[in-house]
N, C-alpha and C positions, 0 to 999 in steps of 0.2 A: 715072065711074070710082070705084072703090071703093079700101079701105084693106087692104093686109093687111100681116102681122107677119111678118118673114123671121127666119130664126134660123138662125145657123152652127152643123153639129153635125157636121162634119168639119176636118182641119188643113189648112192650107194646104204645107204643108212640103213639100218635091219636086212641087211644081203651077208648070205654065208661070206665065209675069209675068205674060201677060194675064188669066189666070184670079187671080195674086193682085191687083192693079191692081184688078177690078170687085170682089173682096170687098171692097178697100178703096172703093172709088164706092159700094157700099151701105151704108156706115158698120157694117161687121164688122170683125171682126178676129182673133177669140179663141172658142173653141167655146163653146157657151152664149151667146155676147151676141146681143141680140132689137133688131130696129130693127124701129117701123111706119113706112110711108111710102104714099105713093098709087100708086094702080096704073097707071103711064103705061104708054107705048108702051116706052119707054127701060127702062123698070124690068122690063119684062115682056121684054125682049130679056136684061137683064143675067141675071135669074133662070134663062132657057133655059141660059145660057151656062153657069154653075156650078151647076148642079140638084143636082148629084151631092156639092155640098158643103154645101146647106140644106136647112134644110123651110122652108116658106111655108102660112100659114093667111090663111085671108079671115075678115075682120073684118066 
């Protein structure tokens, strides 16, 4: 598996819990903040889930 860098570049503000709950499981929080992490199966689920509220780059 490989690494890539997620980056929040949407609000969370009027988004269901669930979707705010995994911004916070990817260690986001705030527009602009970048977390790298490994590309598990988990991660690659969390990302489907809230696409619409990051970008993701592969490392």
């Amino acid at each position: 598996m490989g690494k890539v860098r997620i980056s929040q570049v949407r609000s969370i503000i009027k988004r269901p819990y669930n979707q705010k709950r995994t911004i916070k499981a990817l260690g986001l929080g705030r527009i602009d903040k970048s977390v790298e992490v490994e590309l598990t199966p988990q991660i690659a689920g969390m990302i489907r889930k809230v696409n619409h509220l990051i970008s993701v780059t592969e490392l």
